[in-house]
Backbone as XML, in Angstrom:
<?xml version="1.0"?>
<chain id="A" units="angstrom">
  <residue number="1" name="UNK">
    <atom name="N" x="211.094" y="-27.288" z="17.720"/>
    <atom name="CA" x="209.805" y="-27.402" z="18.350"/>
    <atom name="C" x="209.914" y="-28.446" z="19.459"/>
  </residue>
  <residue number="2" name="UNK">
    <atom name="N" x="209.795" y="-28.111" z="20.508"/>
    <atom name="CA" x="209.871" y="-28.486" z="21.744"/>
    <atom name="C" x="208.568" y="-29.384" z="22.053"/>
  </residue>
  <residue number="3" name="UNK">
    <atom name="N" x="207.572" y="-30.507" z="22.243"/>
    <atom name="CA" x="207.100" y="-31.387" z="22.374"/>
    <atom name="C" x="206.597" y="-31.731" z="23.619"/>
  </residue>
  <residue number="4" name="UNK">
    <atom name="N" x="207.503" y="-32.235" z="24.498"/>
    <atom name="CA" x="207.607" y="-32.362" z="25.673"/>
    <atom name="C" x="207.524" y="-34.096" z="25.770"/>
  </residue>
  <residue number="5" name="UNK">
    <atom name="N" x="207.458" y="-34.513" z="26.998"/>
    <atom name="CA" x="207.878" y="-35.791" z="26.943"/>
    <atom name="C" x="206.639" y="-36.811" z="25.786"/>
  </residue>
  <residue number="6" name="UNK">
    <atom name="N" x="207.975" y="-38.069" z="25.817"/>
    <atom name="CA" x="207.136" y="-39.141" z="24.552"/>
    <atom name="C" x="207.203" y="-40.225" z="25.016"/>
  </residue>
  <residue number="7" name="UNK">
    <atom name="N" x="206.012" y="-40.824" z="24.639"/>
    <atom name="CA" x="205.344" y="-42.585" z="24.941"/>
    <atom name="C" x="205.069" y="-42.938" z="23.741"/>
  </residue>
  <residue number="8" name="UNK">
    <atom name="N" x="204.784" y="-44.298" z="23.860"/>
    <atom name="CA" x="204.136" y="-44.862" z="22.947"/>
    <atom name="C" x="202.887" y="-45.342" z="23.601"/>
  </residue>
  <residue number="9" name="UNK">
    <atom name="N" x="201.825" y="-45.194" z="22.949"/>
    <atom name="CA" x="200.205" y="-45.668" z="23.330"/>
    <atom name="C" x="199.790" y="-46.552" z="22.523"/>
  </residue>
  <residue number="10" name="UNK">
    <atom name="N" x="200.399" y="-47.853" z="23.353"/>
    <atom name="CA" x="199.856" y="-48.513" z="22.021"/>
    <atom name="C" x="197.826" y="-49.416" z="22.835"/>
  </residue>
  <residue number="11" name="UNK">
    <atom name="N" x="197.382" y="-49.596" z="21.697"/>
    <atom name="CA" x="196.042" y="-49.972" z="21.432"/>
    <atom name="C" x="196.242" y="-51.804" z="21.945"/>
  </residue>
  <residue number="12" name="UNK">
    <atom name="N" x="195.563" y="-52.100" z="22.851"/>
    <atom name="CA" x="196.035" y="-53.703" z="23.414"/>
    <atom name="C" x="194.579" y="-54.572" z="23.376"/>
  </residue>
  <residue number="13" name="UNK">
    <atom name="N" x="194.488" y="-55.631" z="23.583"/>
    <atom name="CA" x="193.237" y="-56.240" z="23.171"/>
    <atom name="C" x="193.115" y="-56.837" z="24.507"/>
  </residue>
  <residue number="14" name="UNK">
    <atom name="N" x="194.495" y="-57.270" z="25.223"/>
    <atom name="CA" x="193.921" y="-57.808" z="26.688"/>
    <atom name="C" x="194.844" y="-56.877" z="28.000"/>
  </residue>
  <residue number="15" name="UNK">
    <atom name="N" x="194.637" y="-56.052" z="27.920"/>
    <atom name="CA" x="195.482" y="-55.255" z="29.000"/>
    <atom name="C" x="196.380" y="-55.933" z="30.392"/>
  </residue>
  <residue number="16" name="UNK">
    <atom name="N" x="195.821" y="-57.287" z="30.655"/>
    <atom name="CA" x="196.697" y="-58.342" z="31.775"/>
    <atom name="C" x="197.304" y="-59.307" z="30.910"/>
  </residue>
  <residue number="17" name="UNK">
    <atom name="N" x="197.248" y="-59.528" z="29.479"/>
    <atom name="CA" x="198.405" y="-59.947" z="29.447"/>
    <atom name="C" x="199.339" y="-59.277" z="28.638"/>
  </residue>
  <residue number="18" name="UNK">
    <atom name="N" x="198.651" y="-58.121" z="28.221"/>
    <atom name="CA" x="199.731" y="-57.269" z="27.680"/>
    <atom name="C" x="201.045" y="-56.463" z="28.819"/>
  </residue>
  <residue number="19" name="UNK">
    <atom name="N" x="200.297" y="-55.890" z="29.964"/>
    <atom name="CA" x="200.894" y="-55.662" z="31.295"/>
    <atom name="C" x="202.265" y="-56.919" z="31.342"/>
  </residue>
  <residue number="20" name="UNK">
    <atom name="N" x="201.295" y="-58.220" z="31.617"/>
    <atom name="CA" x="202.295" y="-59.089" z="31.951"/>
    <atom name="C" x="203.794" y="-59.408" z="31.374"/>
  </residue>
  <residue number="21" name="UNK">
    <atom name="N" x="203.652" y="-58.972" z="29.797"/>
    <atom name="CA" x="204.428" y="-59.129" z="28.716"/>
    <atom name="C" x="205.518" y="-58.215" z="29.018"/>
  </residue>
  <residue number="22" name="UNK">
    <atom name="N" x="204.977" y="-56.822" z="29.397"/>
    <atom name="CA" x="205.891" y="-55.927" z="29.273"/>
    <atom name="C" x="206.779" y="-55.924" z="30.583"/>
  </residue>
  <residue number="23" name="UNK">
    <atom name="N" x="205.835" y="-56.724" z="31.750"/>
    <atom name="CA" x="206.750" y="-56.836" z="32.975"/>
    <atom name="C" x="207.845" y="-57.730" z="32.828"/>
  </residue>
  <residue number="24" name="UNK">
    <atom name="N" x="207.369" y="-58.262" z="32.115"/>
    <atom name="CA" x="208.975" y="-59.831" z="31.457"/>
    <atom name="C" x="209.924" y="-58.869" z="30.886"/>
  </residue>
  <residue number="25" name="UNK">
    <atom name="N" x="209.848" y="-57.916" z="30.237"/>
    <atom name="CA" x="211.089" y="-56.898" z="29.560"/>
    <atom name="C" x="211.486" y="-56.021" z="30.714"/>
  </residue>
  <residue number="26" name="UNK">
    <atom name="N" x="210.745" y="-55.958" z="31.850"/>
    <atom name="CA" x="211.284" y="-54.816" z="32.867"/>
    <atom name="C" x="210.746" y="-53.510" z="33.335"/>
  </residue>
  <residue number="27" name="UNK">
    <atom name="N" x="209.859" y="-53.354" z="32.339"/>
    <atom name="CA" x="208.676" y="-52.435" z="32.548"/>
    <atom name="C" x="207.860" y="-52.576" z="34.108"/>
  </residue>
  <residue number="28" name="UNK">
    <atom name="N" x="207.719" y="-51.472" z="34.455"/>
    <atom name="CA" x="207.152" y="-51.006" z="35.373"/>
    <atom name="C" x="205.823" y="-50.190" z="36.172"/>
  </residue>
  <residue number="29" name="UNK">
    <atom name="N" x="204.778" y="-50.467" z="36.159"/>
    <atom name="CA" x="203.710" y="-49.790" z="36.721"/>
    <atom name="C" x="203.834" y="-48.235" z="37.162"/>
  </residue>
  <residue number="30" name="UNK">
    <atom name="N" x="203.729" y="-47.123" z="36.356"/>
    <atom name="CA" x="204.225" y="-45.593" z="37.148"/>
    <atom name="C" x="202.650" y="-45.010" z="36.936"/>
  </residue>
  <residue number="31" name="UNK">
    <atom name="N" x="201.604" y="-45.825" z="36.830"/>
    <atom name="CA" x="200.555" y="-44.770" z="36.637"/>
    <atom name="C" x="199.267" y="-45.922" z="35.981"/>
  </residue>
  <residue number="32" name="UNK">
    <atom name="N" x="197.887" y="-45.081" z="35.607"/>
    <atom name="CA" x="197.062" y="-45.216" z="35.097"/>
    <atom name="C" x="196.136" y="-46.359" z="36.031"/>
  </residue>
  <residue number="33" name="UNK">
    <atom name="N" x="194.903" y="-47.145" z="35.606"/>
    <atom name="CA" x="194.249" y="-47.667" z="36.409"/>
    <atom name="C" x="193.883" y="-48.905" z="35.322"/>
  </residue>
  <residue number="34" name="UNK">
    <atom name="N" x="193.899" y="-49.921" z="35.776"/>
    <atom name="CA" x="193.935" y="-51.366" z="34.919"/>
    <atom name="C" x="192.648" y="-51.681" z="34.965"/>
  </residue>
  <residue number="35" name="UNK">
    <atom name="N" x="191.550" y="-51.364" z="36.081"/>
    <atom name="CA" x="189.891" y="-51.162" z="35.783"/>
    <atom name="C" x="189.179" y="-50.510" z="34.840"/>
  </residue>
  <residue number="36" name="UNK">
    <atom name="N" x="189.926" y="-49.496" z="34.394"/>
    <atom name="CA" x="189.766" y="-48.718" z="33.031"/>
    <atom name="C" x="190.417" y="-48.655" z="32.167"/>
  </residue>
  <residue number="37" name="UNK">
    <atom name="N" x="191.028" y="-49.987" z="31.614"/>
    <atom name="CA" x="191.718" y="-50.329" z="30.614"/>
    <atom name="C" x="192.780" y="-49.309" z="30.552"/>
  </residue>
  <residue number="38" name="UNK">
    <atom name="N" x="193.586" y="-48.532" z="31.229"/>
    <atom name="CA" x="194.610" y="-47.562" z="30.700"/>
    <atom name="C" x="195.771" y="-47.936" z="32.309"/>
  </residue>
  <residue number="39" name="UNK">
    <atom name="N" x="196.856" y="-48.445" z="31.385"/>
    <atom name="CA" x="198.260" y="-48.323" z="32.534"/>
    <atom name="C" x="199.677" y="-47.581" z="31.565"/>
  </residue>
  <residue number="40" name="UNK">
    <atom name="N" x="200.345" y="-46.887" z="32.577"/>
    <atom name="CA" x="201.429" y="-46.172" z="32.263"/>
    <atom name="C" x="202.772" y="-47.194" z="32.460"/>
  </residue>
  <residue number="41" name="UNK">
    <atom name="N" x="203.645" y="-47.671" z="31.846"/>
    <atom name="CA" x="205.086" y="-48.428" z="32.717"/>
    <atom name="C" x="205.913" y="-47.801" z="32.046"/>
  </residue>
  <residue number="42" name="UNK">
    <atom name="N" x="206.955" y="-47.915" z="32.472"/>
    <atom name="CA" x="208.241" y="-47.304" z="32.308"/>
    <atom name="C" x="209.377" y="-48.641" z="32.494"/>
  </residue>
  <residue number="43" name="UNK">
    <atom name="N" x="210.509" y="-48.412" z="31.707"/>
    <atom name="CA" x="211.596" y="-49.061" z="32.271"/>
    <atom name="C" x="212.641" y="-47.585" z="31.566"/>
  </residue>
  <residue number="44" name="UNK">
    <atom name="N" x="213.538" y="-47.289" z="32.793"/>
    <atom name="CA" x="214.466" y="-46.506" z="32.418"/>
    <atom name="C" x="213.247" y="-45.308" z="32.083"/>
  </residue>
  <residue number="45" name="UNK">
    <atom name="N" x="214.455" y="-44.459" z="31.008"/>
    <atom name="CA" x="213.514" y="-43.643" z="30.094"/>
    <atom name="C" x="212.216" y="-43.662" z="29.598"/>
  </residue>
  <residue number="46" name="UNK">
    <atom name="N" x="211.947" y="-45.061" z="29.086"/>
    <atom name="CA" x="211.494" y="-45.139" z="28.435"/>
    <atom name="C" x="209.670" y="-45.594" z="28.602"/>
  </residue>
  <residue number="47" name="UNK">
    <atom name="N" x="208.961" y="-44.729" z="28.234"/>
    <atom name="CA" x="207.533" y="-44.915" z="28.306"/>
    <atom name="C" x="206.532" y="-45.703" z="27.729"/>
  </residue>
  <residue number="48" name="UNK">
    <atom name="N" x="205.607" y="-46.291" z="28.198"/>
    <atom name="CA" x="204.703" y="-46.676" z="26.897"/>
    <atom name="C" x="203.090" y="-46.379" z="27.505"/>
  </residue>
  <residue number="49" name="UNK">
    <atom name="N" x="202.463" y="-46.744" z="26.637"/>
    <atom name="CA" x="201.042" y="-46.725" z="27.676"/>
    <atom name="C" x="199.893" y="-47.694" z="26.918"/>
  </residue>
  <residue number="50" name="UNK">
    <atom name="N" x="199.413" y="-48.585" z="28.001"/>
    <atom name="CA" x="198.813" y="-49.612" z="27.405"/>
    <atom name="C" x="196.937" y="-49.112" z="27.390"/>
  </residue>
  <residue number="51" name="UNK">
    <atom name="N" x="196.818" y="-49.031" z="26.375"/>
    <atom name="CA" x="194.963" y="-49.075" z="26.375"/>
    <atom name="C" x="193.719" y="-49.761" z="25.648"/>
  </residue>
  <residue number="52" name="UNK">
    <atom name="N" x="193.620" y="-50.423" z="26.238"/>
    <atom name="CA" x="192.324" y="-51.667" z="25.883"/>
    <atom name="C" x="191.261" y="-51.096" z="25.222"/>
  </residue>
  <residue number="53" name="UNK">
    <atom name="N" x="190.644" y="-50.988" z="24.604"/>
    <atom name="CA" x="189.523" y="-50.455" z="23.457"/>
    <atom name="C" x="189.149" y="-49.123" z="24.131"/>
  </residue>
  <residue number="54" name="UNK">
    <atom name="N" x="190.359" y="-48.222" z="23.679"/>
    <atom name="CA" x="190.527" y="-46.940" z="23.622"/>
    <atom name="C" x="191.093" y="-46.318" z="22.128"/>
  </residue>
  <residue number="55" name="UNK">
    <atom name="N" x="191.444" y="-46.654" z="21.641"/>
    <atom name="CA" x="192.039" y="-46.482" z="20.322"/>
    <atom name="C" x="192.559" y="-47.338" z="19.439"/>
  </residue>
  <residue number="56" name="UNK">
    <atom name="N" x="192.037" y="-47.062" z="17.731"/>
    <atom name="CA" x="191.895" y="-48.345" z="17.345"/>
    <atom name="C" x="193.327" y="-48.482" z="16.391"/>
  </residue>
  <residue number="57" name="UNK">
    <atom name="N" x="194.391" y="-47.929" z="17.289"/>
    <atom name="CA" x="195.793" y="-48.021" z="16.608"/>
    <atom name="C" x="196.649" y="-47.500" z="17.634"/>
  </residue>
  <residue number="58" name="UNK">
    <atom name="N" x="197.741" y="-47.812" z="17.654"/>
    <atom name="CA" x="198.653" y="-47.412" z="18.199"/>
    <atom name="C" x="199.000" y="-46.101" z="17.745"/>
  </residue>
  <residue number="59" name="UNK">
    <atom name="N" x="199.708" y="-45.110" z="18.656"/>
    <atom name="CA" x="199.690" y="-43.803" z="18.639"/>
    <atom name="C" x="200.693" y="-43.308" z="19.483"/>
  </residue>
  <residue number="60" name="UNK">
    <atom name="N" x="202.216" y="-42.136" z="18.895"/>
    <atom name="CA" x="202.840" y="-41.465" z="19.295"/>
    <atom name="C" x="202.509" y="-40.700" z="19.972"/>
  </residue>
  <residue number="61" name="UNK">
    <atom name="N" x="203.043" y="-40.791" z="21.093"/>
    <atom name="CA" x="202.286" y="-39.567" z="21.926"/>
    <atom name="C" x="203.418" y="-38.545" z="22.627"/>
  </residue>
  <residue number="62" name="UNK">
    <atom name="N" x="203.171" y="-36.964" z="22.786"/>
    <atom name="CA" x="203.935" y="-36.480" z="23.124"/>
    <atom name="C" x="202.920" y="-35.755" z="24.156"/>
  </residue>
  <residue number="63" name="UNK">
    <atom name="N" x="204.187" y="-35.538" z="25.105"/>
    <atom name="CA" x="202.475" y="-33.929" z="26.464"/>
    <atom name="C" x="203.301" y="-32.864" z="27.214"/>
  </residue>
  <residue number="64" name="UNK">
    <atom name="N" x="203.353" y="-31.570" z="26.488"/>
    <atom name="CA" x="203.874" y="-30.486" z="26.914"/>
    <atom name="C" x="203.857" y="-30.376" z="27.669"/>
  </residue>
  <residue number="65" name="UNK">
    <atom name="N" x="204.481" y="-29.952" z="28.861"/>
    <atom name="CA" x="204.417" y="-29.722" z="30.189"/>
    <atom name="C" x="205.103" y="-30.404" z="31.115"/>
  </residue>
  <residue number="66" name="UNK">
    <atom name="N" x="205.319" y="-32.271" z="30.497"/>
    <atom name="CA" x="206.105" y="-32.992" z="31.486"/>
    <atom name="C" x="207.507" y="-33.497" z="31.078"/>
  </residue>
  <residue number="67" name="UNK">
    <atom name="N" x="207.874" y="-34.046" z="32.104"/>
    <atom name="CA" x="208.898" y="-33.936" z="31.812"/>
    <atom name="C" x="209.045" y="-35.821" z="31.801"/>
  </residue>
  <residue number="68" name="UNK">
    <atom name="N" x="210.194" y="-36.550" z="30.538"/>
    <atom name="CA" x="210.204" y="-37.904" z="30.601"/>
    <atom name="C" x="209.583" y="-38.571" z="31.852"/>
  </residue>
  <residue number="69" name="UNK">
    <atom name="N" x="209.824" y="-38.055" z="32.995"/>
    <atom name="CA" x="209.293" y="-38.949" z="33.947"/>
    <atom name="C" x="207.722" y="-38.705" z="34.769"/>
  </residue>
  <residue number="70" name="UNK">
    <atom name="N" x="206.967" y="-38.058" z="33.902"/>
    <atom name="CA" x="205.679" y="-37.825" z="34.024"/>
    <atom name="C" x="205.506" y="-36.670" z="35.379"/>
  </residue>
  <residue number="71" name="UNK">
    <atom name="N" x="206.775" y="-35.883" z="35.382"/>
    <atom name="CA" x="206.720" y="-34.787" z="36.884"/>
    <atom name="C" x="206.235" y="-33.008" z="35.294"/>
  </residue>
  <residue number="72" name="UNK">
    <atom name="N" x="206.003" y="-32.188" z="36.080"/>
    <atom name="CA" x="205.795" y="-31.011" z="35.538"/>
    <atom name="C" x="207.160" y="-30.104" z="34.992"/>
  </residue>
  <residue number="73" name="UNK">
    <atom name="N" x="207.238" y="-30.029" z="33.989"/>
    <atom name="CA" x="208.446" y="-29.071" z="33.394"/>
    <atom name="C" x="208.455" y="-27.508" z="33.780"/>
  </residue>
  <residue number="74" name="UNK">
    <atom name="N" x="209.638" y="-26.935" z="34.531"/>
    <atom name="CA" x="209.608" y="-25.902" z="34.588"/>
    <atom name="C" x="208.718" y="-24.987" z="33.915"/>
  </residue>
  <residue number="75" name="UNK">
    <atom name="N" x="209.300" y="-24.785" z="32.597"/>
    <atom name="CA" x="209.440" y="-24.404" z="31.475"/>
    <atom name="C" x="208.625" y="-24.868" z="30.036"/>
  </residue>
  <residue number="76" name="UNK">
    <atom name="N" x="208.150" y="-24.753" z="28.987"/>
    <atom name="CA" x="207.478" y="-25.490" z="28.202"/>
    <atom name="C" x="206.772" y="-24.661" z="27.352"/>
  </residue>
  <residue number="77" name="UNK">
    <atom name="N" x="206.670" y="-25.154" z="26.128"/>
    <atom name="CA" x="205.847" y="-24.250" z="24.508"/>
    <atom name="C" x="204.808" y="-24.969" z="24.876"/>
  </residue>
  <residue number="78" name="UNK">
    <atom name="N" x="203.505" y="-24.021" z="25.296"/>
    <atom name="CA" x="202.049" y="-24.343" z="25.461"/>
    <atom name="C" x="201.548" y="-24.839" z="24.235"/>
  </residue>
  <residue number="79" name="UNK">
    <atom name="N" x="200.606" y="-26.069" z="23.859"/>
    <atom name="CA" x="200.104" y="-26.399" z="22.933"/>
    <atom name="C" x="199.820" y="-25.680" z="22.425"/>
  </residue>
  <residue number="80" name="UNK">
    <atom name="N" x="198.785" y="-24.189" z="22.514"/>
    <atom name="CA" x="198.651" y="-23.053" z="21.269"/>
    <atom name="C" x="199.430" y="-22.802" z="20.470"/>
  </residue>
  <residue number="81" name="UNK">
    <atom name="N" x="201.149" y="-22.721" z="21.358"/>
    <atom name="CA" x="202.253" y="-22.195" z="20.226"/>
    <atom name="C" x="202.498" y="-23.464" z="19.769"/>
  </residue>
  <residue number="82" name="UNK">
    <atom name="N" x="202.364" y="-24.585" z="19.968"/>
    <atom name="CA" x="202.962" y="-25.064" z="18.897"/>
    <atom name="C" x="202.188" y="-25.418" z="18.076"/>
  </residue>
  <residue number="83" name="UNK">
    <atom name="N" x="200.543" y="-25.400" z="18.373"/>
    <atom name="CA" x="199.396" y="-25.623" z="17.316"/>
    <atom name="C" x="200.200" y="-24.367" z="15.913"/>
  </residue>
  <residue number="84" name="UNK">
    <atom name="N" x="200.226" y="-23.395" z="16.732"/>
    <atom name="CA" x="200.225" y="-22.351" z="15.329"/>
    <atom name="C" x="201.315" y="-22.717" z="14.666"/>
  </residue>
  <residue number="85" name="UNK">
    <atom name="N" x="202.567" y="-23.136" z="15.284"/>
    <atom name="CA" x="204.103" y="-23.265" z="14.526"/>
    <atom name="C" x="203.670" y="-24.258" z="13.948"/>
  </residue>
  <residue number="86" name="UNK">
    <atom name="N" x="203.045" y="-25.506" z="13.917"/>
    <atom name="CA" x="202.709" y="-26.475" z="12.967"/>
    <atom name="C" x="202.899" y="-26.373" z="11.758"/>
  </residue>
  <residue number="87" name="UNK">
    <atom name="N" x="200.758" y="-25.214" z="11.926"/>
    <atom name="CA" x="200.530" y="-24.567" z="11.048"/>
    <atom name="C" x="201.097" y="-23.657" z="9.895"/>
  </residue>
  <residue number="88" name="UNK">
    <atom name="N" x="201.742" y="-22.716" z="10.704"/>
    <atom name="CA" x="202.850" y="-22.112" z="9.941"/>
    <atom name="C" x="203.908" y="-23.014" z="8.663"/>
  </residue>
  <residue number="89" name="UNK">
    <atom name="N" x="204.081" y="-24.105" z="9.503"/>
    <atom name="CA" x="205.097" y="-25.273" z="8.957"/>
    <atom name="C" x="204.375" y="-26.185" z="7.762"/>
  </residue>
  <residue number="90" name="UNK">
    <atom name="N" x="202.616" y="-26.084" z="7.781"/>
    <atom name="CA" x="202.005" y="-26.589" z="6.605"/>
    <atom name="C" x="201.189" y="-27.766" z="7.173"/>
  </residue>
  <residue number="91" name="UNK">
    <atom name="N" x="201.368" y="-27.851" z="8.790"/>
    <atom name="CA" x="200.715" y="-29.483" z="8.821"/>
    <atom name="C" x="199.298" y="-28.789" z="9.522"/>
  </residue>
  <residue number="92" name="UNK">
    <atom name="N" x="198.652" y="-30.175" z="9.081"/>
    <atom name="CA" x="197.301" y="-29.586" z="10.152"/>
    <atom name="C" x="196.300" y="-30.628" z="10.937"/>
  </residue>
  <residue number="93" name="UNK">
    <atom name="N" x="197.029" y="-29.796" z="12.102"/>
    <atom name="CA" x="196.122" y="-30.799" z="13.223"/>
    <atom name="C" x="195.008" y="-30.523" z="13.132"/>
  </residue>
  <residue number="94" name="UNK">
    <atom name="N" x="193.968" y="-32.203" z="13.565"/>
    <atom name="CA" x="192.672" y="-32.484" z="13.434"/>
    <atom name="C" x="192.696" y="-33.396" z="14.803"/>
  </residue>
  <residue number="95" name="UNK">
    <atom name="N" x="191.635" y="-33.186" z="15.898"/>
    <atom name="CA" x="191.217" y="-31.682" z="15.416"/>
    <atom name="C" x="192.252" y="-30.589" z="16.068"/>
  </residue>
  <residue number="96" name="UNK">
    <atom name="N" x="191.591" y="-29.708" z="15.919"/>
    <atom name="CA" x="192.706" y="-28.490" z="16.366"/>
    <atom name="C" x="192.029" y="-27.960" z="17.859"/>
  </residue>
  <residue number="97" name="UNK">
    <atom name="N" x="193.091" y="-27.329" z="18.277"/>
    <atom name="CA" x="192.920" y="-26.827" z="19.795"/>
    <atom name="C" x="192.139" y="-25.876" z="19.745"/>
  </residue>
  <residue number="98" name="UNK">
    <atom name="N" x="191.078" y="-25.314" z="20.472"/>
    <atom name="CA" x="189.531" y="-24.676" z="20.157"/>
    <atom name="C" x="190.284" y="-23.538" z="21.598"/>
  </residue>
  <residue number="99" name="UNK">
    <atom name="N" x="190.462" y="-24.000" z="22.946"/>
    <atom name="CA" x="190.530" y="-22.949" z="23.712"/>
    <atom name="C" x="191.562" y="-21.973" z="24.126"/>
  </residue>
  <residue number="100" name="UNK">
    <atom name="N" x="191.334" y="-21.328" z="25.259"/>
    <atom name="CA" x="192.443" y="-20.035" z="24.708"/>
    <atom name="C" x="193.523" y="-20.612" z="25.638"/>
  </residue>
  <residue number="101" name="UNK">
    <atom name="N" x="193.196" y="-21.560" z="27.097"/>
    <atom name="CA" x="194.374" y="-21.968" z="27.826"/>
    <atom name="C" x="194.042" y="-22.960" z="28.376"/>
  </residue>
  <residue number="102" name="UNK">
    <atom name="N" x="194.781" y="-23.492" z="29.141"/>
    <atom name="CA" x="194.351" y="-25.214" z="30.139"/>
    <atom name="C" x="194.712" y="-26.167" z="29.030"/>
  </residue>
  <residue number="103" name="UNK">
    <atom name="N" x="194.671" y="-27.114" z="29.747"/>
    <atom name="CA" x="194.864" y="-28.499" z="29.088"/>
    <atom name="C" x="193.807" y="-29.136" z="27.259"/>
  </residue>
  <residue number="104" name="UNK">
    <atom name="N" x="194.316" y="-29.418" z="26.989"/>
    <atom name="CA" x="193.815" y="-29.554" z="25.304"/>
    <atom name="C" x="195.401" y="-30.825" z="24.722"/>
  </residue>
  <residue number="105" name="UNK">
    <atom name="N" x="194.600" y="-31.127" z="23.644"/>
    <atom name="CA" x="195.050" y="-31.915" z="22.772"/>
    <atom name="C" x="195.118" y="-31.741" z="21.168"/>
  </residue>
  <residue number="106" name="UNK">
    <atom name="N" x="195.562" y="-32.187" z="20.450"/>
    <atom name="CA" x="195.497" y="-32.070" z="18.745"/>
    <atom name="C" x="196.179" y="-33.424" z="18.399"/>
  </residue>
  <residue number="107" name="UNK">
    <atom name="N" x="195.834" y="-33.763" z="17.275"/>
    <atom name="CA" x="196.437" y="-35.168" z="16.752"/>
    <atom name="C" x="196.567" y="-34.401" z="14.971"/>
  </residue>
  <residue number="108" name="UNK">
    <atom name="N" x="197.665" y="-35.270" z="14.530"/>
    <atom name="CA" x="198.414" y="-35.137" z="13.064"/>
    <atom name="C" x="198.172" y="-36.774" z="12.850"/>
  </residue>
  <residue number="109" name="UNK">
    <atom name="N" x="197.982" y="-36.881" z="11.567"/>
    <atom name="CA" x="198.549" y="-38.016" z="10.741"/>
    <atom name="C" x="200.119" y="-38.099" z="10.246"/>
  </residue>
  <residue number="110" name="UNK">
    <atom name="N" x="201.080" y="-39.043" z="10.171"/>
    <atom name="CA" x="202.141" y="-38.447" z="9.285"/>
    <atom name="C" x="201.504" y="-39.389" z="7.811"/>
  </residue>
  <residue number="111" name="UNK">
    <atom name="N" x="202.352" y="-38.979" z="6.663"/>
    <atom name="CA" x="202.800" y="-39.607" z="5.390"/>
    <atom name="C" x="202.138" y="-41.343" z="5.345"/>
  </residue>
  <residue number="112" name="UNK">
    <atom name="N" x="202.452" y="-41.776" z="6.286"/>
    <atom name="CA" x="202.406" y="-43.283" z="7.003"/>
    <atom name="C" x="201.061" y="-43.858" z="7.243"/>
  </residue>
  <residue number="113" name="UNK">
    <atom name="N" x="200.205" y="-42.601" z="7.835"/>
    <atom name="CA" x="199.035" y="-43.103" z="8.738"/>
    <atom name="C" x="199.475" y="-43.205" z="10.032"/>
  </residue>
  <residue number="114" name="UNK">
    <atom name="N" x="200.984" y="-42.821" z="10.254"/>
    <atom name="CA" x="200.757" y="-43.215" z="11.624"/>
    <atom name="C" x="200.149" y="-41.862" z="12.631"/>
  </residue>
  <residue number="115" name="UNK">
    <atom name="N" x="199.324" y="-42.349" z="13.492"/>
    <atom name="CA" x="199.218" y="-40.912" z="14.158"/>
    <atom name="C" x="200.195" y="-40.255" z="15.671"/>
  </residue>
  <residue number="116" name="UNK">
    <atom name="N" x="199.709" y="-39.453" z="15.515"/>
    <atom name="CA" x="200.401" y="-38.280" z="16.494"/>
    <atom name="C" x="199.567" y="-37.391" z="17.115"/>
  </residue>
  <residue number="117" name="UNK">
    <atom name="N" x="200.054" y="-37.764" z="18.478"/>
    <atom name="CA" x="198.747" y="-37.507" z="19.704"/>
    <atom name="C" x="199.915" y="-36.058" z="20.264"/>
  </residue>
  <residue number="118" name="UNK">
    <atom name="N" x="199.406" y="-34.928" z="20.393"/>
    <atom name="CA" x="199.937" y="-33.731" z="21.478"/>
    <atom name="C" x="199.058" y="-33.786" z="22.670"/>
  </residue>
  <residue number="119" name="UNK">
    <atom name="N" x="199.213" y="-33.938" z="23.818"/>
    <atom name="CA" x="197.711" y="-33.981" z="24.810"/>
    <atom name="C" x="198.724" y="-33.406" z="25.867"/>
  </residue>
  <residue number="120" name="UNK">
    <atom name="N" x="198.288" y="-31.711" z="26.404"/>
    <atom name="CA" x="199.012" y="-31.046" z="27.247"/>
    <atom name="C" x="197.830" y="-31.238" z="28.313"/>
  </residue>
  <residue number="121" name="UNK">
    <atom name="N" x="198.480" y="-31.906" z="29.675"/>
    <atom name="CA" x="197.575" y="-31.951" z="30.839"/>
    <atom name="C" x="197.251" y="-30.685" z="31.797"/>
  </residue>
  <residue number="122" name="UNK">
    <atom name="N" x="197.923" y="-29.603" z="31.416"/>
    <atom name="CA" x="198.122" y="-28.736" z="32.448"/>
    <atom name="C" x="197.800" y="-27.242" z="31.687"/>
  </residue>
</chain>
């Protein structure tokens, strides 16, 4: 099951000095808007995404369609198919994807509590 690219979203309480923190490791500004509590950085590969009283936990996030570096994937399993292969597989997203195409989301719990964000932009 194909996913598509992954961040981490984590939940921050002061978004400038959380920003600041992550610029000391090398992280980088590739997105989002710091007036609305939500920024994207990157170092290398690797993603995260900072959001100020947007969610009250940190959260795996994966988004069909792009590719690690937040550009559009050729190619890609539309959230429907993989809503149903989930399903098939026994898990069940809450909530679940309601329309027939376009952009949508679903979130899983694992075992843990931790959650798991699918959010296809396209």
């Amino acid at each position: 099951m194909n996913l598509g690219a992954f961040s981490v979203s984590l939940a921050v309480k002061d978004i400038a000095a959380s920003r600041a923190f992550y610029e000391k490791l090398g992280f980088t500004e590739m997105g989002g808007d710091a007036a609305q509590n939500w920024l994207i950085l990157r170092n290398g590969d690797t993603v995260i995404g900072l959001f100020q009283d947007m969610f009250p936990t940190n959260i795996l996030t994966f988004n069909p369609g792009w590719t690690q570096d937040a550009t559009d994937a050729d190619s890609y399993t539309d959230i429907r198919d993989l809503q149903a292969e989930m399903k098939a597989r026994g898990l069940v997203p809450e909530p679940e994807v309601q329309s027939e195409s376009g952009p949508a989301s679903l979130m899983l719990t694992d075992p843990d509590g931790n959650v798991i964000l699918v959010d296809q932009h396209r």
